[in-house]
N, CA, C and O atoms as CSV, one atom per row, in Angstrom:
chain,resi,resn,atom,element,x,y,z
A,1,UNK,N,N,-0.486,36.675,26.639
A,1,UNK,CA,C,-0.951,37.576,27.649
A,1,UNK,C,C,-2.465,37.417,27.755
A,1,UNK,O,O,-3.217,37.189,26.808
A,2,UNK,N,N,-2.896,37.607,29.354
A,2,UNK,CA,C,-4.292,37.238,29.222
A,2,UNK,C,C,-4.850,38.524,30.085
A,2,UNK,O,O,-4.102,39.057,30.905
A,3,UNK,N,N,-6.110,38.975,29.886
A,3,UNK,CA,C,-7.012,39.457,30.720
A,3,UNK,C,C,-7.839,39.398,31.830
A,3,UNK,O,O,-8.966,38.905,31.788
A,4,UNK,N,N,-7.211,39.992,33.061
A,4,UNK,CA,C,-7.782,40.079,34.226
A,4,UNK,C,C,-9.235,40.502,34.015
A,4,UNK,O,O,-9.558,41.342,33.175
A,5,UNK,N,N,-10.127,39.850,34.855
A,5,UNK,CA,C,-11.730,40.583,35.419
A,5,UNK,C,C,-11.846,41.867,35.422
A,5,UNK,O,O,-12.935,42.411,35.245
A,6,UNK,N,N,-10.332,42.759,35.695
A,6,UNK,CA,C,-10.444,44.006,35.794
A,6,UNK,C,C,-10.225,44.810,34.136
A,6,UNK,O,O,-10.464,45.853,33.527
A,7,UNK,N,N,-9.701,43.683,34.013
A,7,UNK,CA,C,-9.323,44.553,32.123
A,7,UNK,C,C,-7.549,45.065,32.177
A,7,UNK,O,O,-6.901,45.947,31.613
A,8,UNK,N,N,-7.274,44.115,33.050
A,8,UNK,CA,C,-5.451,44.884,33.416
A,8,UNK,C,C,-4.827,43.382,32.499
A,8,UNK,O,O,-5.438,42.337,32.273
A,9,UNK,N,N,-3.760,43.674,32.210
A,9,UNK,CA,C,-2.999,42.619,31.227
A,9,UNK,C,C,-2.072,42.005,32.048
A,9,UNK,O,O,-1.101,42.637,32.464
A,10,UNK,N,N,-2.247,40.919,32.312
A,10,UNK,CA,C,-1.767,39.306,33.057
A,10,UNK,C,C,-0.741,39.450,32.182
A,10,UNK,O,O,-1.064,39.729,31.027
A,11,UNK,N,N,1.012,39.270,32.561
A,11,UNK,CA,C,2.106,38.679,32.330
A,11,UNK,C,C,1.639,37.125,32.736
A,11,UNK,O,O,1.051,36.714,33.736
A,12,UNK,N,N,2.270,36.253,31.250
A,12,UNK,CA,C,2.704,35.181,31.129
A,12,UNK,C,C,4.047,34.746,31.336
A,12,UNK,O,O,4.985,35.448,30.958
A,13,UNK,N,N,4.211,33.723,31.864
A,13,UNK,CA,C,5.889,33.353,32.261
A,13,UNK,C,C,6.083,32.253,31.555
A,13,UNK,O,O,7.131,31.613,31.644
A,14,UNK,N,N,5.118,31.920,30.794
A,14,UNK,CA,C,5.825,30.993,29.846
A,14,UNK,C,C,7.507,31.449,29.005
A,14,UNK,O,O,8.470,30.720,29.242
A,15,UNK,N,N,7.681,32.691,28.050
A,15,UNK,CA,C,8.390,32.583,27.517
A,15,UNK,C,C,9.567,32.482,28.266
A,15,UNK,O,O,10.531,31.928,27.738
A,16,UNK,N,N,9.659,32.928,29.422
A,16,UNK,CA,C,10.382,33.032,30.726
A,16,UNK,C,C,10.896,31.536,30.432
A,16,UNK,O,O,11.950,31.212,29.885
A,17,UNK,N,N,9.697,30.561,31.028
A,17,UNK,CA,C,10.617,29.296,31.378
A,17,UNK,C,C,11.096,28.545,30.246
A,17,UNK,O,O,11.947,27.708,30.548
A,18,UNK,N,N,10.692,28.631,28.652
A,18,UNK,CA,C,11.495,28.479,27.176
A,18,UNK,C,C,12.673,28.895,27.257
A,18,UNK,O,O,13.485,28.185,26.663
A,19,UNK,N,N,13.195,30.037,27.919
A,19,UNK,CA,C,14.183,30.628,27.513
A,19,UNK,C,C,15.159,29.544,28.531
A,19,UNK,O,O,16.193,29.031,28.103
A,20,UNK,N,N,14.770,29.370,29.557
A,20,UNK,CA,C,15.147,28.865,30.678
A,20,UNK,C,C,15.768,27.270,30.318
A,20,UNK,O,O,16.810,26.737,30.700
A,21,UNK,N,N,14.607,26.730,29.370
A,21,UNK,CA,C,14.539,25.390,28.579
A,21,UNK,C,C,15.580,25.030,28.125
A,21,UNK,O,O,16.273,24.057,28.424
A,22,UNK,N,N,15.825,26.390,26.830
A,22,UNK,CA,C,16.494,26.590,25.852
A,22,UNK,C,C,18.246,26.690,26.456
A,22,UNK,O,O,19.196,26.017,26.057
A,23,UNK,N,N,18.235,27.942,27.704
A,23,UNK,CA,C,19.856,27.846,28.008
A,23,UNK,C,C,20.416,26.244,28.511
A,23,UNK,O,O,21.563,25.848,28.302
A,24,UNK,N,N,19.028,25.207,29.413
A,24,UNK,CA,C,19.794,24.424,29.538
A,24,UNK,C,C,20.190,23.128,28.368
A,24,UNK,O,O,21.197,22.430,28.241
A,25,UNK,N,N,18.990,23.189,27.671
A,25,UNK,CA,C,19.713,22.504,26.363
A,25,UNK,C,C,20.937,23.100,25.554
A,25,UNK,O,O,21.349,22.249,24.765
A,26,UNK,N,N,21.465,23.972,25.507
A,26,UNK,CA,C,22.805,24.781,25.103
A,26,UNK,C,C,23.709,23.981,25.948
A,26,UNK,O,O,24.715,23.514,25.415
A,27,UNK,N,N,23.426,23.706,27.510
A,27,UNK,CA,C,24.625,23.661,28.017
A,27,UNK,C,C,24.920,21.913,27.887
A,27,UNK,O,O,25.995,21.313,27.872
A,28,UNK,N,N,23.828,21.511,27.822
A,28,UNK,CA,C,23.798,19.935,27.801
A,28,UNK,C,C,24.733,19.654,26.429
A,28,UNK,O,O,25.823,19.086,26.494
A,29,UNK,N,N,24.201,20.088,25.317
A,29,UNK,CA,C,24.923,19.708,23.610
A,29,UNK,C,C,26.019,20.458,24.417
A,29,UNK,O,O,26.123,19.785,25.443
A,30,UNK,N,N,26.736,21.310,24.482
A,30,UNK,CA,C,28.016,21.913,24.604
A,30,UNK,C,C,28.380,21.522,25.452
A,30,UNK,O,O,29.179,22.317,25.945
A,31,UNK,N,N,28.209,20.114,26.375
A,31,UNK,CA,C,28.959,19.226,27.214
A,31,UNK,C,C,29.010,20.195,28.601
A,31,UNK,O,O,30.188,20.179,28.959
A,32,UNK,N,N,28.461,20.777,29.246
A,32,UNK,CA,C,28.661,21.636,30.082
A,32,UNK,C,C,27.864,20.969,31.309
A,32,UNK,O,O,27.965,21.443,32.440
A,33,UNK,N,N,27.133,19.940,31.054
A,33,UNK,CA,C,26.849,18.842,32.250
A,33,UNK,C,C,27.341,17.660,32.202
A,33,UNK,O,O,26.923,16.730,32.892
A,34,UNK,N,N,28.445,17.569,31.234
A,34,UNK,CA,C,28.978,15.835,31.499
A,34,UNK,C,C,30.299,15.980,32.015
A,34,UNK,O,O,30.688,17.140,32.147
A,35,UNK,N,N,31.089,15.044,32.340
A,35,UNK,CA,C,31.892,15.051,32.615
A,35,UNK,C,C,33.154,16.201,32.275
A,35,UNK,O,O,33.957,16.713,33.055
A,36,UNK,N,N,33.008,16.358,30.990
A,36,UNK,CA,C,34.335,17.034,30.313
A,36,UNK,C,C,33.732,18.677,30.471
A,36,UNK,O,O,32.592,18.906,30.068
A,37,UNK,N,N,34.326,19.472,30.904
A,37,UNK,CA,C,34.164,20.766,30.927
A,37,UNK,C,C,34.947,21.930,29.739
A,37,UNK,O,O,35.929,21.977,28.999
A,38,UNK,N,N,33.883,22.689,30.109
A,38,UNK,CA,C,34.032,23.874,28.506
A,38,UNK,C,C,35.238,24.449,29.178
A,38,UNK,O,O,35.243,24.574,30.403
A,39,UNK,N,N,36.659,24.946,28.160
A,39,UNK,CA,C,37.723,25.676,29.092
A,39,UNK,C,C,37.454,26.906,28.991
A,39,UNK,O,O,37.360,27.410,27.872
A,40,UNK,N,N,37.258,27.708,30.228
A,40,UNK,CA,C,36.947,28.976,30.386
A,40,UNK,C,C,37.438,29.668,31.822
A,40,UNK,O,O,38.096,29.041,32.652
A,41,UNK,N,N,37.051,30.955,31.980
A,41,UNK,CA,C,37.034,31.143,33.302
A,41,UNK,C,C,37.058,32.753,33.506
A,41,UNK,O,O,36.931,33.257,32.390
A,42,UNK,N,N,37.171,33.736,34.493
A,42,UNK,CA,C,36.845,34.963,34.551
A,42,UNK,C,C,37.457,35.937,34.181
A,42,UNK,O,O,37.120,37.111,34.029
A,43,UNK,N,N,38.904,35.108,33.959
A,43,UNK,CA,C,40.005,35.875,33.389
A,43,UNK,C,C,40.808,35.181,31.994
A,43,UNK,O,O,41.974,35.414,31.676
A,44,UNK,N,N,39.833,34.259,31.258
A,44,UNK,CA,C,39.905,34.068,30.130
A,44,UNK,C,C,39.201,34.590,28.949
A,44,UNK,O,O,37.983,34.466,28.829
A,45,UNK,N,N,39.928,35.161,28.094
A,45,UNK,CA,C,39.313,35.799,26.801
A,45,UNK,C,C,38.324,34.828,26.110
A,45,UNK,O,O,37.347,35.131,25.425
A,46,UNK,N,N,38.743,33.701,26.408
A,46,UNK,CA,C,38.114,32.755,25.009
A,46,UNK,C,C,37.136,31.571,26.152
A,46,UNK,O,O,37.121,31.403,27.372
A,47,UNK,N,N,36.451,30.978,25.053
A,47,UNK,CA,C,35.417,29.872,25.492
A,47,UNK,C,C,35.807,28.664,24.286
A,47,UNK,O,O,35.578,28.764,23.080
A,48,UNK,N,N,36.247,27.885,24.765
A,48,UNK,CA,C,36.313,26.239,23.634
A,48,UNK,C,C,35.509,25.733,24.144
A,48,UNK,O,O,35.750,25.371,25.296
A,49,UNK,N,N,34.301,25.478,23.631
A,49,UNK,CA,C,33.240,24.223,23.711
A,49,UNK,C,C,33.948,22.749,23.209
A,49,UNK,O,O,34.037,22.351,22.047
A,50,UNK,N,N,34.302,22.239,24.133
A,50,UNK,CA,C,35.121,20.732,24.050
A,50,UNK,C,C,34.404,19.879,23.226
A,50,UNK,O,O,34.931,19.365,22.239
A,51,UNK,N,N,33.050,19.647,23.593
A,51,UNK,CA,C,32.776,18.454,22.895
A,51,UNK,C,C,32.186,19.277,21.285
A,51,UNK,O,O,31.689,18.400,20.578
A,52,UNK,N,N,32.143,20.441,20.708
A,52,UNK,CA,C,32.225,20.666,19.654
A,52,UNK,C,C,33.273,20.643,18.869
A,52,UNK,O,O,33.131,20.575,17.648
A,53,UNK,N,N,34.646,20.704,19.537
A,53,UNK,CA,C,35.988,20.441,19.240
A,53,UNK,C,C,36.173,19.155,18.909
A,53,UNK,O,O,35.933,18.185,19.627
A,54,UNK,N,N,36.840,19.150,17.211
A,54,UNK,CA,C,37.241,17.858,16.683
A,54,UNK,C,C,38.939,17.660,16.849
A,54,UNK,O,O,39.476,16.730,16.247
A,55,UNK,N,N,39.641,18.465,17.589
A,55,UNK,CA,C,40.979,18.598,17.510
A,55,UNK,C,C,41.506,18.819,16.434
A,55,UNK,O,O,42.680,18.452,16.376
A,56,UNK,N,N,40.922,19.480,15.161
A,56,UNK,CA,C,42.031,19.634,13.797
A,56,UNK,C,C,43.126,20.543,14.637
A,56,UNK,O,O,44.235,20.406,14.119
A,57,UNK,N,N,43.152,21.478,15.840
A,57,UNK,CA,C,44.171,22.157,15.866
A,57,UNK,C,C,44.319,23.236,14.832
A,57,UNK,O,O,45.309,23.963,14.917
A,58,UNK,N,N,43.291,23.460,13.690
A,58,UNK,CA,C,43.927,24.589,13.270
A,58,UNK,C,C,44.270,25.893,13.877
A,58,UNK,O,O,45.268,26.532,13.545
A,59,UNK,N,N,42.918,26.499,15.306
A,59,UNK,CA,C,43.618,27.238,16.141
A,59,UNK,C,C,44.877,27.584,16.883
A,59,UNK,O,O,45.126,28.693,17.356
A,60,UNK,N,N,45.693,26.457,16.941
A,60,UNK,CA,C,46.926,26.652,17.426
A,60,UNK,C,C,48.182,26.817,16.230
A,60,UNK,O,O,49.282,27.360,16.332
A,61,UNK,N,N,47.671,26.262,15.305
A,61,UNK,CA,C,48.391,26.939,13.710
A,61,UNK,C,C,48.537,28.184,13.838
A,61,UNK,O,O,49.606,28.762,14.039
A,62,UNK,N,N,47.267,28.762,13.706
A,62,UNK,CA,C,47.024,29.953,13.020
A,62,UNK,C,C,46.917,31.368,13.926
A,62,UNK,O,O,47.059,32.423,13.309
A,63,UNK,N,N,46.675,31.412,15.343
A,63,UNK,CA,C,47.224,31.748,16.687
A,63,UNK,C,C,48.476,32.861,16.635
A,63,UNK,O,O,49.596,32.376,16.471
A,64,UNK,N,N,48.404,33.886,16.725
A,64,UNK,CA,C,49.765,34.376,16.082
A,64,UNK,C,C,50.495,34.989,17.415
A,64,UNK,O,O,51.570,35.586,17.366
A,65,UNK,N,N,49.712,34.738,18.668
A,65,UNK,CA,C,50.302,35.076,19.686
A,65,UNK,C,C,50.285,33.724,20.584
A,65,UNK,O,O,50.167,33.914,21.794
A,66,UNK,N,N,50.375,32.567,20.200
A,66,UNK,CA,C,50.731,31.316,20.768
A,66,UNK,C,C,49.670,30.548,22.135
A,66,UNK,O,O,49.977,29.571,22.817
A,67,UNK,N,N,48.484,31.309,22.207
A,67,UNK,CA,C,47.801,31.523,23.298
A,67,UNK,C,C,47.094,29.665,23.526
A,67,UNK,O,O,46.783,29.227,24.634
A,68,UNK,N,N,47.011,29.093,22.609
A,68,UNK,CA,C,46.471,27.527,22.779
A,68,UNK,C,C,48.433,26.380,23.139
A,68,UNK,O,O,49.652,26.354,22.969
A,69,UNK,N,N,47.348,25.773,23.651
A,69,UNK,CA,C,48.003,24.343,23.500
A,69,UNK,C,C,47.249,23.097,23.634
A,69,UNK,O,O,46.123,23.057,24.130
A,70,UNK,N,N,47.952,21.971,23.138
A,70,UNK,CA,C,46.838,20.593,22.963
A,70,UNK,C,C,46.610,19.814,23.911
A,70,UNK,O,O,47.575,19.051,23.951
A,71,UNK,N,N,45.741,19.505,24.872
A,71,UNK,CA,C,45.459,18.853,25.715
A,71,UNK,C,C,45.571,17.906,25.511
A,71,UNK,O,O,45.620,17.649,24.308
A,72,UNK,N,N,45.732,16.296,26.844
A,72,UNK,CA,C,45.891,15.398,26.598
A,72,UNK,C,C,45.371,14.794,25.117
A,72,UNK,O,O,46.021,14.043,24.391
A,73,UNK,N,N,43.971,15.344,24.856
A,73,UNK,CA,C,42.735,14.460,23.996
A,73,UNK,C,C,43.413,15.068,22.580
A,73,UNK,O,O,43.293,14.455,21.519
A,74,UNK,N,N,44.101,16.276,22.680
A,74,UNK,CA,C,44.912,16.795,21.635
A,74,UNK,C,C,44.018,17.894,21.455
A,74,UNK,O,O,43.971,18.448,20.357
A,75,UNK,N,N,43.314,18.266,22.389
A,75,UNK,CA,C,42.006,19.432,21.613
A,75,UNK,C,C,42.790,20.818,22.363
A,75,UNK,O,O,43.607,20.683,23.274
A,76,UNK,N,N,42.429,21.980,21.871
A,76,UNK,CA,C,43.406,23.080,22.367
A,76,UNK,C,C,42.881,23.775,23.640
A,76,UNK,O,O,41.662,23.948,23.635
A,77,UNK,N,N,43.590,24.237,24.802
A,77,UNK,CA,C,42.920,24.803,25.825
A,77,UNK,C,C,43.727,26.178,25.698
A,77,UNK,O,O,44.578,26.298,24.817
A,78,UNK,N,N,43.441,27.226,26.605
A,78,UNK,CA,C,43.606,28.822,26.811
A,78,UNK,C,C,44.849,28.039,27.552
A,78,UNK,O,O,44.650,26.984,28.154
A,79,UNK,N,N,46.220,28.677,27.450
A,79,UNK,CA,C,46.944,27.640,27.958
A,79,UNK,C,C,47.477,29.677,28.152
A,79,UNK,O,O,47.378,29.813,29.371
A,80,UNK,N,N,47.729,30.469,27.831
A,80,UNK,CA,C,48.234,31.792,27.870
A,80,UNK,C,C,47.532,33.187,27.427
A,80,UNK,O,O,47.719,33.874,26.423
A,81,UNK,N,N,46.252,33.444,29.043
A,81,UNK,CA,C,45.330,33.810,28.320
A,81,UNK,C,C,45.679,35.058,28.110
A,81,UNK,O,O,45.065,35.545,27.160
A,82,UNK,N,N,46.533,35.874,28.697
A,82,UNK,CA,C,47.009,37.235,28.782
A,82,UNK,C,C,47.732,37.772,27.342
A,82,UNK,O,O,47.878,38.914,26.908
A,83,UNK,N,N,48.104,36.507,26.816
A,83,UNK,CA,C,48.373,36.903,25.301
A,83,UNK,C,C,47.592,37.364,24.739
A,83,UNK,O,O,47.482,38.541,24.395
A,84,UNK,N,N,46.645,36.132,24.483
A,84,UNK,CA,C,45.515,37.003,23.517
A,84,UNK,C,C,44.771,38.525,23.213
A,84,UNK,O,O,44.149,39.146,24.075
A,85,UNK,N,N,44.952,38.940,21.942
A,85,UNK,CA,C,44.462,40.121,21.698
A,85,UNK,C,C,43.110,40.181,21.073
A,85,UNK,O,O,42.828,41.236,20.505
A,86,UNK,N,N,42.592,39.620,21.080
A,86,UNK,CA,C,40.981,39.098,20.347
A,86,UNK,C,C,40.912,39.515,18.682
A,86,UNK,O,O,40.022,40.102,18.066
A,87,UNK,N,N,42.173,38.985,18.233
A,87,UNK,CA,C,42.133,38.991,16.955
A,87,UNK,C,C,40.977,38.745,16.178
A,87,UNK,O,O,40.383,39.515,15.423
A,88,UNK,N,N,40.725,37.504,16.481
A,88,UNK,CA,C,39.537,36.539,15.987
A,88,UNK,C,C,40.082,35.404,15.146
A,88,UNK,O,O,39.454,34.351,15.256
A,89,UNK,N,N,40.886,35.403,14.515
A,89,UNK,CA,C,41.610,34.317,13.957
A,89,UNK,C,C,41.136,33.179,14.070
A,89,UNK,O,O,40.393,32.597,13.279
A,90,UNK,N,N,41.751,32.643,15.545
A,90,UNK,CA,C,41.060,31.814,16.057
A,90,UNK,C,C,39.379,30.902,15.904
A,90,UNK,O,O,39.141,29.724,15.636
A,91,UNK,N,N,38.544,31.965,16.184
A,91,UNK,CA,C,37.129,31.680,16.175
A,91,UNK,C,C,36.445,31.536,14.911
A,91,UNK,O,O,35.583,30.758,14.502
A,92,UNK,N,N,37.158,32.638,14.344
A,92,UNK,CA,C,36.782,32.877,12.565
A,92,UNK,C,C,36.808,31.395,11.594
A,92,UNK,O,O,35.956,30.796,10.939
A,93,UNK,N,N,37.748,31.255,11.788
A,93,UNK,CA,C,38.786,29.835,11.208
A,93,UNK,C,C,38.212,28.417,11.936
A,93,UNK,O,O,38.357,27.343,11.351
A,94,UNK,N,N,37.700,28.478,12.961
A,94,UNK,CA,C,37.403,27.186,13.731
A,94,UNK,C,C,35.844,26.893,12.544
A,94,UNK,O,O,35.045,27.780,12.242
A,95,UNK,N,N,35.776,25.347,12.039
A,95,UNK,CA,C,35.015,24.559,11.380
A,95,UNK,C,C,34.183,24.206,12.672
A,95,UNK,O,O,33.299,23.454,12.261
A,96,UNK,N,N,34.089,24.310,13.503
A,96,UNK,CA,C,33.086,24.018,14.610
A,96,UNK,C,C,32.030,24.714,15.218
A,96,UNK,O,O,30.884,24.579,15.646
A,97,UNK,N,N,33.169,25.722,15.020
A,97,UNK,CA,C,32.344,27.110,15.746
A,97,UNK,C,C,32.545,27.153,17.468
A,97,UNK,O,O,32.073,27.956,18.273
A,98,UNK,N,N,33.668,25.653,17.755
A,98,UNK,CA,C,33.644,25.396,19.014
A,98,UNK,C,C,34.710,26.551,19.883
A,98,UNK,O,O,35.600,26.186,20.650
A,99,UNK,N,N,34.411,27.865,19.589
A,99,UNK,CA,C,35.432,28.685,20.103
A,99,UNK,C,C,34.739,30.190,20.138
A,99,UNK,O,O,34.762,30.739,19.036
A,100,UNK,N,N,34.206,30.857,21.063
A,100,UNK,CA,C,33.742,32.116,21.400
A,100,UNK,C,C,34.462,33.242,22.295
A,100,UNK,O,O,35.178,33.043,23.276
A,101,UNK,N,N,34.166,34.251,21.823
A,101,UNK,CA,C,35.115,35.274,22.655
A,101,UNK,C,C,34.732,35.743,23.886
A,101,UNK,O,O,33.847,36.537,23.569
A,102,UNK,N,N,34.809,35.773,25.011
A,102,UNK,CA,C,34.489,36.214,26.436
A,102,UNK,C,C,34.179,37.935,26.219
A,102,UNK,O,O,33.311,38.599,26.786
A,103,UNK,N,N,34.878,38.252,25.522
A,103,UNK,CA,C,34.181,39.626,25.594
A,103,UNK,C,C,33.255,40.290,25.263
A,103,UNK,O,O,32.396,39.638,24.668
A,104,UNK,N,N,32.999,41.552,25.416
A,104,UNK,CA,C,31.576,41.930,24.983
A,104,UNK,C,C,32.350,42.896,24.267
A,104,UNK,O,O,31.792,43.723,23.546
């Protein structure tokens, strides 16, 4: 923050455009500008970050309301999102971390 001639305190927009920096490097590593897209959507509970996904599949193991299935690549998508009860199972258990909950 800097000081006006008048003695009034100048907003900086730097941290503004860091933050700005920062969301789009998130989306770049979490594949969200390449080709392969994160499975999500407005009426999905869950977020799989694809390219953090190694396909172990343990989410669809351990799933106790059946809500994944394995995509071609074998990695799991929201295949039944109305099941899900936001156990956490799922997210808890994922070695990736490639799995977040849509809700607040």
């Amino acid at each position: 923050m800097t000081e006006t001639k008048t003695g009034e305190a100048e907003v900086n927009d730097k941290p503004a455009e860091e933050k700005q920096e920062a969301k789009e490097k998130v989306k770049e590593e979490s594949g969200q500008k390449s080709g392969k897209k994160d499975y999500t959507g407005s009426k999905n509970p869950l977020t799989i970050f694809y390219h953090w996904c190694k396909a172990c599949n343990i989410c669809i193991a351990l799933c106790p309301h059946d809500v994944f299935i394995p995509d071609r690549d074998g990695k799991p998508i929201v295949e039944y999102p109305e099941k899900c009860t936001q156990c956490a199972i799922c997210w808890l258990h994922c070695p990736d971390l490639a799995i977040v909950s849509n809700e607040k």
